[in-house]
Backbone bond lengths (Angstrom), bond angles and torsions (degrees), N, CA, C in turn:
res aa  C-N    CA-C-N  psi(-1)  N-CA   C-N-CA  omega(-1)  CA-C   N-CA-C  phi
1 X - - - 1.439 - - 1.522 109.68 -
2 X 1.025 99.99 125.13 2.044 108.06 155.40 1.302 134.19 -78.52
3 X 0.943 140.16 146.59 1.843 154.01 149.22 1.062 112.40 -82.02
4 X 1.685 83.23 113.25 1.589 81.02 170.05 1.809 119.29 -120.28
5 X 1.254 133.07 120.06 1.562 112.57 -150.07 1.746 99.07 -93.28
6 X 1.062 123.29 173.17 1.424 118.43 -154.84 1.998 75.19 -146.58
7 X 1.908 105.18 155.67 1.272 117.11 -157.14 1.667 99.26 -78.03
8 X 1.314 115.60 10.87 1.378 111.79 170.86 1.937 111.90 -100.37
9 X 1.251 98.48 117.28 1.881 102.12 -171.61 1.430 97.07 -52.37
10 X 1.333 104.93 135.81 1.972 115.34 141.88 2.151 69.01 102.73
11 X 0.966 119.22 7.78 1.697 89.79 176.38 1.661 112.94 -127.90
12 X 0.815 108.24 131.68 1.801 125.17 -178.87 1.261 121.36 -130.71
13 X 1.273 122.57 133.41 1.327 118.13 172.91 1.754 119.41 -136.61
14 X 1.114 119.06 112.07 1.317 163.29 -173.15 1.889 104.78 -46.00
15 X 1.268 109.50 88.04 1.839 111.39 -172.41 1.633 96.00 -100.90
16 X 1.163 85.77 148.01 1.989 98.08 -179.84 1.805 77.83 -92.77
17 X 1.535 101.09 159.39 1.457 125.95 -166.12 1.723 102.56 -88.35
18 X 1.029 112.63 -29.07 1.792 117.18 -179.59 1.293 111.81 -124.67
19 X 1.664 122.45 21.83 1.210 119.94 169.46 1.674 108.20 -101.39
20 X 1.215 108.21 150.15 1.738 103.69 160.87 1.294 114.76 -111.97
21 X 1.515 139.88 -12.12 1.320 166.16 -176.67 1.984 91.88 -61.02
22 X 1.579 114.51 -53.10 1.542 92.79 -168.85 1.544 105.00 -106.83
23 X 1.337 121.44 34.40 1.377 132.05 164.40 1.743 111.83 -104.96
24 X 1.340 87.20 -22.91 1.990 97.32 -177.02 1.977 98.31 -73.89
25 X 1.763 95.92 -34.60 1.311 99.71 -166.19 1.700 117.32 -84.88
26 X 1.671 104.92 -20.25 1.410 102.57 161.00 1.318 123.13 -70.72
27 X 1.388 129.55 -67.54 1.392 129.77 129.73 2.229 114.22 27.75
28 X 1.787 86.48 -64.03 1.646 76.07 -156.16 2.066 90.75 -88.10
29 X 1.082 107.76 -18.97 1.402 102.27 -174.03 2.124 108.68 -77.79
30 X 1.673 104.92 -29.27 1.475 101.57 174.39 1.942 99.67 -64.18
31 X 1.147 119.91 -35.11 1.528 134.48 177.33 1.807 90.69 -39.63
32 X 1.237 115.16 -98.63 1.346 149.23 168.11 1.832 101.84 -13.47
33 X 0.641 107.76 -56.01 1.840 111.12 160.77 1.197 144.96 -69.37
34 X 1.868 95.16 -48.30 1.589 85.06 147.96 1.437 131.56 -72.22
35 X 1.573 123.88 -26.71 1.187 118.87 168.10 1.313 119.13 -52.01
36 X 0.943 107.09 -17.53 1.783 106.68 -169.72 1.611 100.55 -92.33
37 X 1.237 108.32 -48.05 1.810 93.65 169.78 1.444 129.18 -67.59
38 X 1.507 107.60 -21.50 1.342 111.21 166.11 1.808 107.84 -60.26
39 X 1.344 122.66 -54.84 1.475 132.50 -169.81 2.084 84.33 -60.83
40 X 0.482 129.83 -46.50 1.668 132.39 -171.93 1.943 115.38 -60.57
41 X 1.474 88.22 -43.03 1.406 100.16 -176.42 1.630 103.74 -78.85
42 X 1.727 127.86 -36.03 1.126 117.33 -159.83 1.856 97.60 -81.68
43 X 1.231 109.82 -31.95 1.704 126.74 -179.97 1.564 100.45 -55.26
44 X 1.378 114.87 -48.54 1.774 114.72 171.09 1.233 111.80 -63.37
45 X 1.333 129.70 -52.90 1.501 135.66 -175.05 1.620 106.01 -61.13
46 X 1.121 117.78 -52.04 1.382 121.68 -172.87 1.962 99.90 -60.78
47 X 1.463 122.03 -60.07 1.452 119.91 -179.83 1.611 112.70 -48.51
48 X 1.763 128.84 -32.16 1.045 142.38 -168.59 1.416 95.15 -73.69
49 X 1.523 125.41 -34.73 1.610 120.28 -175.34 1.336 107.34 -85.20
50 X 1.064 124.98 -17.19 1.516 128.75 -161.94 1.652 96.15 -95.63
51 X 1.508 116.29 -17.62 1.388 111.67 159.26 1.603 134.64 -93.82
52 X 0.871 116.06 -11.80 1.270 144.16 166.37 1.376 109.79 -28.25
53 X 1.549 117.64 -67.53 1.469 116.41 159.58 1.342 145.92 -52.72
54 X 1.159 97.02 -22.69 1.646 128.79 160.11 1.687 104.02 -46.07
55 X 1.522 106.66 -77.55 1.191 128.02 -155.33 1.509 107.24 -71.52
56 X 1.484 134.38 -45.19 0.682 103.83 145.08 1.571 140.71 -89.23
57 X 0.910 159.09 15.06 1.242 150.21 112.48 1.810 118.48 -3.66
58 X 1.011 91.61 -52.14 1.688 101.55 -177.97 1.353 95.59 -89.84
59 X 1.305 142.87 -37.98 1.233 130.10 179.75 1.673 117.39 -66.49
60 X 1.775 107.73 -22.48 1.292 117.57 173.06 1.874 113.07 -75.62
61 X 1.118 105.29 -23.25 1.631 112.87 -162.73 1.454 94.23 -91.61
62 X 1.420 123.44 -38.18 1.326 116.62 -175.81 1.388 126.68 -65.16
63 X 1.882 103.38 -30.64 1.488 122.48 172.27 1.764 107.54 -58.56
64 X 1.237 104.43 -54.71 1.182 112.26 178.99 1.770 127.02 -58.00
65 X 1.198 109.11 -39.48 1.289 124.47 146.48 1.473 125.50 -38.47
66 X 1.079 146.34 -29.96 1.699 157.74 -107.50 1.616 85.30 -175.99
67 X 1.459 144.42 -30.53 1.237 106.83 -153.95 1.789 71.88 -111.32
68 X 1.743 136.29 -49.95 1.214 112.45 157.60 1.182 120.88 -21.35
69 X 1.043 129.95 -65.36 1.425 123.09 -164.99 1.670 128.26 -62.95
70 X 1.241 94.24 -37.75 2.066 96.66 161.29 1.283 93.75 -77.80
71 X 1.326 149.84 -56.93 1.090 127.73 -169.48 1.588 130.63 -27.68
72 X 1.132 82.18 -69.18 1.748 111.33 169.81 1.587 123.12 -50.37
73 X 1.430 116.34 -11.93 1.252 97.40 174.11 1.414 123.34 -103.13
74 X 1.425 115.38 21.99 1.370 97.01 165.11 1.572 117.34 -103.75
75 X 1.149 108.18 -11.07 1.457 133.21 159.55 1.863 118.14 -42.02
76 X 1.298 105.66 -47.27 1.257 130.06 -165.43 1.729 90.02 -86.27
77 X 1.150 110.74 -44.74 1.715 108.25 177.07 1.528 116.80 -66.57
78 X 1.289 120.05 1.06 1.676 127.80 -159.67 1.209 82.94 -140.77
79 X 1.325 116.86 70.12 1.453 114.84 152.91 1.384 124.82 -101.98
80 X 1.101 117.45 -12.52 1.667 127.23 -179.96 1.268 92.43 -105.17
81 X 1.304 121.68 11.16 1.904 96.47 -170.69 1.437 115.40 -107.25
82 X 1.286 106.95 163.74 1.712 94.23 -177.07 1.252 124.76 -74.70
83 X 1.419 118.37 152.00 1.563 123.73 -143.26 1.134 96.05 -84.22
84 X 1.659 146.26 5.72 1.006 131.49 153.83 1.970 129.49 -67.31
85 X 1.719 97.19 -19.98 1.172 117.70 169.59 1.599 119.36 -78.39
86 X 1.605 100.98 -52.47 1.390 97.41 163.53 1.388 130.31 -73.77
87 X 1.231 115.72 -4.39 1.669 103.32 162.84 1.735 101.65 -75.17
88 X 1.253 112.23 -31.99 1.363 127.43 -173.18 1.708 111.84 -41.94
89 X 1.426 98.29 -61.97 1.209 128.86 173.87 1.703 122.86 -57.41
90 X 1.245 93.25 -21.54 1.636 117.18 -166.30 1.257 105.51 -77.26
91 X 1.484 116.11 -37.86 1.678 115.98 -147.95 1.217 114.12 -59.14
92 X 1.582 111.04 -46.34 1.457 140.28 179.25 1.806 100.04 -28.98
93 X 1.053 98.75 -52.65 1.601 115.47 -163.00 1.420 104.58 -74.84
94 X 1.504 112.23 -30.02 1.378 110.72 179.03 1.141 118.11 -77.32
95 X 1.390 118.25 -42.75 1.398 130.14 165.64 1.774 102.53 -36.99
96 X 1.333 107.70 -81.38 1.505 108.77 -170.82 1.432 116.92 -43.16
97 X 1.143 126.29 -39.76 1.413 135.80 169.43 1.538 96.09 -40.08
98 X 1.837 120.33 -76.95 1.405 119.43 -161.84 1.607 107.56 -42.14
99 X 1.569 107.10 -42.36 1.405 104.22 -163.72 1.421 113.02 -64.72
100 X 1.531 111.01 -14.84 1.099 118.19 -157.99 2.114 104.37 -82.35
101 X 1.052 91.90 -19.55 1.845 114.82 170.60 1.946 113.19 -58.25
102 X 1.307 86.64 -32.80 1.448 109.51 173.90 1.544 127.65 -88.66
103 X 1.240 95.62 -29.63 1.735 106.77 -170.25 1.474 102.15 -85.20
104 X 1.308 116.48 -42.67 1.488 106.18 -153.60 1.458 102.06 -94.23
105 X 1.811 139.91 -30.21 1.224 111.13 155.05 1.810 146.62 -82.72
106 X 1.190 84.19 0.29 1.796 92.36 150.17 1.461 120.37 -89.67
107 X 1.368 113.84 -10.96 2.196 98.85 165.55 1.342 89.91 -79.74
């Protein structure tokens, strides 16, 4: 008898040398395994898409988060100043805000 090891570790399966009966049967069991990692792989792929919106969503909110936030600090530095400056100062922030109308329902 031979060993024969198959691409899954810890598994071997054992062919008589003049039989064809347990070569049909390795054959149908490497079948039977890969099908099963295929059914495994499409079940991962499919959960990986179903997150997708997730990720970005949060990847959109975080941008938006971060571009307020530089925005905003020169605003925060013009606090004694006259409000013709701080609207001045402001716009930047307003701008990012509008874009921000844009950013977060397309992630």
């Amino acid at each position: 008898m031979a060993a024969f090891h198959t691409a899954f570790p810890g598994r071997h399966v054992t062919v008589e040398e003049e039989g064809g009966s347990a070569s049909r049967n390795r054959r149908s069991q490497c079948v039977r395994e890969s099908s099963r990692l295929r059914a495994l792989v499409v079940k991962l792929r499919s959960a990986l898409e179903a997150l997708i919106p997730v990720w970005c969503r949060a990847g959109a909110a975080a941008v938006d988060w971060l571009l307020n936030l530089v925005a905003i600090i020169p605003f925060r530095r013009a606090k004694d100043s006259h409000w013709t400056e701080r609207a001045r100062v402001l716009y930047p922030a307003h701008l990012a805000a509008d874009f921000s109308v844009w950013i977060l329902p397309t992630g």
